[in-house]
N, C-alpha and C positions, 0 to 999 in steps of 0.2 A: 790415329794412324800408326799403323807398323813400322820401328825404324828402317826393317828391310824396303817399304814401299817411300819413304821417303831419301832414300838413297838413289830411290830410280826417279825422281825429278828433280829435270834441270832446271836449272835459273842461268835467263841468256841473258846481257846487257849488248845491248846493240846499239852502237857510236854512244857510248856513255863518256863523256867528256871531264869530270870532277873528280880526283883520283879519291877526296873525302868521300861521295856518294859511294864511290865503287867497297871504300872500308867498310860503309856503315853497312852496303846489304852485306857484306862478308860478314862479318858480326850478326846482323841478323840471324843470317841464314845459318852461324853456329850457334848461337843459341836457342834459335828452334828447332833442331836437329836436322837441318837440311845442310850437304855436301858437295854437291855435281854444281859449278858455276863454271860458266861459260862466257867468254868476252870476245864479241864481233868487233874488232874496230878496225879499221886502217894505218891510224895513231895509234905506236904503241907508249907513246910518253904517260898518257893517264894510268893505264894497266901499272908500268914501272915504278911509278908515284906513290901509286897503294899500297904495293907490294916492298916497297923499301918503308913504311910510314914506322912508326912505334906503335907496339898491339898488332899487327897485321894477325891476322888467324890462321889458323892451318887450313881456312877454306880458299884464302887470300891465296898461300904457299900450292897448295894442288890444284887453281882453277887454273885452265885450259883455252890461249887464244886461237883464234880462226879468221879466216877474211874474209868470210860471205856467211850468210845467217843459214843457207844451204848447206854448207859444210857444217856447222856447227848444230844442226839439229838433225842429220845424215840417218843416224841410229835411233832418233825418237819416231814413236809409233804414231804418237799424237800430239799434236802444238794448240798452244794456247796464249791468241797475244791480248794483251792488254791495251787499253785507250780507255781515254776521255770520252770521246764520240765526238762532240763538239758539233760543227757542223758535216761531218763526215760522212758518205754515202756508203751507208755499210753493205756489205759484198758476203757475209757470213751471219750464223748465228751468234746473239750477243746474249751473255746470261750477265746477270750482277753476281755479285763476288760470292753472296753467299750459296746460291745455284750453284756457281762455278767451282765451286770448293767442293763441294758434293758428287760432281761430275768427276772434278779430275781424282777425288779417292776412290770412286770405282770404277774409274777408267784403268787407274793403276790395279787395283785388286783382279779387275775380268782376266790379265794375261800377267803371271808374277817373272815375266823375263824383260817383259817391257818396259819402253821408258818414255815419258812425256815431260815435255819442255813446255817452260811458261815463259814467255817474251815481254821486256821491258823495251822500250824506247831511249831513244836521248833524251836528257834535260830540258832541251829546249824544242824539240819539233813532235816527240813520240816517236812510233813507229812510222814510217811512207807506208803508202798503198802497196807498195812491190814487196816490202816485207811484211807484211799483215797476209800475202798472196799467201803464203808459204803455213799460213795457219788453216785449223779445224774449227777452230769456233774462238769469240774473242768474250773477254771478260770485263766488265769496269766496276768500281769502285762508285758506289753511289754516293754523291756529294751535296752538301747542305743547300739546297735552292731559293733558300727562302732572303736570301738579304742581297742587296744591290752589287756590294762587292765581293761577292761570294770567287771563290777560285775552283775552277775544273776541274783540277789536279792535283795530285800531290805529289813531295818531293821524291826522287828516286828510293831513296834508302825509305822511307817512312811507306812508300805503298809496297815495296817488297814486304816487308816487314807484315803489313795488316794483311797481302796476302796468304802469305804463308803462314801465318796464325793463325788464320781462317780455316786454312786448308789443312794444318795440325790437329784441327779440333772439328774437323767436320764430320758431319752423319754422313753415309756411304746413299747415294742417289741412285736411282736406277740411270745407268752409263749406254748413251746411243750410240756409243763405242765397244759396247759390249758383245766380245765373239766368244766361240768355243775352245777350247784350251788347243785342239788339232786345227783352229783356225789363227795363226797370231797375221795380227795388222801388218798392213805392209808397212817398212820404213819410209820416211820420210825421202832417202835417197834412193830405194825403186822407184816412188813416185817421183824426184825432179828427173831421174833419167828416163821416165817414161814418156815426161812431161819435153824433154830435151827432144826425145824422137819423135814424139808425133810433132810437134815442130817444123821438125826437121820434112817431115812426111808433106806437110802441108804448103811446103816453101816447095818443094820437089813436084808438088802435083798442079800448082795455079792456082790453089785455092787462097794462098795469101793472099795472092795479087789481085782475086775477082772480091774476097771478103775480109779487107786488112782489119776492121775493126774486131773481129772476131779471133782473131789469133795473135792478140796483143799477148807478151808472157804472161802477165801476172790472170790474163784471164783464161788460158790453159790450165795455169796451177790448181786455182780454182776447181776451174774444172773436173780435172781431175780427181784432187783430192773430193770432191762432192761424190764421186761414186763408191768413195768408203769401202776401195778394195783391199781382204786380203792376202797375204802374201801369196798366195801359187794363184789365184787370180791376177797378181801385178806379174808374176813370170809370165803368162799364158799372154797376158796382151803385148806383153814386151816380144815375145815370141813375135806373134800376129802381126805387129806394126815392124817389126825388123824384116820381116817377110816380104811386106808391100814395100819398104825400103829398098830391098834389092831388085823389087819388081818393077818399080819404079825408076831404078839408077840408069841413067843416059835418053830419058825418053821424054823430059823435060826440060823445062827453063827456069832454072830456081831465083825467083824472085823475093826477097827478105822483106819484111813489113817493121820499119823500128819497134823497141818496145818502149813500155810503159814510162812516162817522164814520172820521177822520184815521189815525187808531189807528197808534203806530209801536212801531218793534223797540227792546228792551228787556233786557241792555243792549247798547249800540253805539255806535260814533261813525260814523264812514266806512263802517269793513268790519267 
């Protein structure tokens, strides 16, 4: 892999809680030549932890917090979260690491302005369903099956780590992410704000209210990102659905449907 292309993937930590784990992918991710890290948390004492530690790296020094996995993958074209699976009802396509390592170098190769993000979980629950929602397709780490007390997962720093070495050294795969250089993918943040208005759209029209199970958030997101729009196709519908918005405005009863309860994988840490 080109250092240019591995400049353009992030590495997100989402409620990563152990300010060591947070060192060790910082180390990782400079010694295999990856830069772009990215921290979801609420708590910012872990982030602080790592970043005052002795050795901190200059990846530690320029990563980048956020408060919603939305916001911090806003400008990625393409996401990639990670799991165990465990007992999980998966919602997306799932490759094993070495597929996925393949995909995501020619995903970066198809569009060289683009960026994709690879999603880690907490230590202790992984990713929830509501932020898996926010992915294109999910990856795991195949794990020893063979002995009684075999473990799902691996620790934070040690599956970044195997990921991204994987992904350093992988052959380039034919990418179902792969568009035309005058076609780039839409962001991540056209699609939640598209995802935000049709929402919006649906709460305005009844259609929450006669079909709540169908317009949970994270099964919007989904949605959406499933039609693999890009970018002047994500303006043109945003156009569309802002249209029916106003055509819509005063002529309804906007009933809201809760969304998604958190719910995560169980057990897991990372992967």
């Amino acid at each position: 892999m080109q250092p240019a292309d591995q400049d353009r993937l992030v590495v997100v930590l989402v409620r990563a809680r152990n300010p060591s784990n947070i060192g060790a992918v910082a180390r990782a991710m400079h010694d295999l030549g990856f830069s772009q890290l990215r921290i979801v948390n609420e708590f910012s004492v872990p982030f602080a932890a790592a970043k005052s530690a002795v050795d901190a790296s200059v990846v530690l020094e320029a990563a980048r917090e956020f408060a919603t996995v939305a916001e911090a993958i806003a400008d990625c074209s393409q996401v990639f979260g990670t799991t165990a699976v465990g007992e999980r009802v998966l919602e997306h396509p799932l490759h094993l690491l070495n597929d996925s390592a393949g995909l995501i170098h020619a995903t970066l190769a198809a569009d060289p302005a683009a960026k994709t993000a690879l999603l880690f979980g907490s230590e202790k629950t992984g990713l929830s369903n509501d932020e898996l929602s926010h992915c294109n397709a999910l990856l795991t780490i195949p794990m020893n099956t063979r002995t009684a007390d075999r473990h799902l997962s691996m620790n934070l720093g040690q599956a970044v780590a195997v990921c991204l070495y994987a992904i350093a050294n992988s052959v380039t795969h034919s990418s179902p992410f792969q568009r035309d250089e005058w076609e780039p993918a839409a962001t991540s943040g056209d699609l939640e704000r598209l995802t935000t208005l049709l929402r919006e759209i649906l709460d305005t029209s009844g259609y929450s209210r006669r079909h709540p199970a169908n317009v949970r958030e994270a099964t919007l997101r989904r949605l959406v990102r499933r039609m693999a729009l890009d970018d002047s196709d994500a303006a043109v519908w945003t156009g569309i659905l802002r249209q029916m918005q106003h055509a819509l405005a005063g002529r309804a009863v906007v009933t809201k449907v809760p969304t998604d309860a958190s719910d995560t994988e169980s057990p897991a840490s990372a992967l």
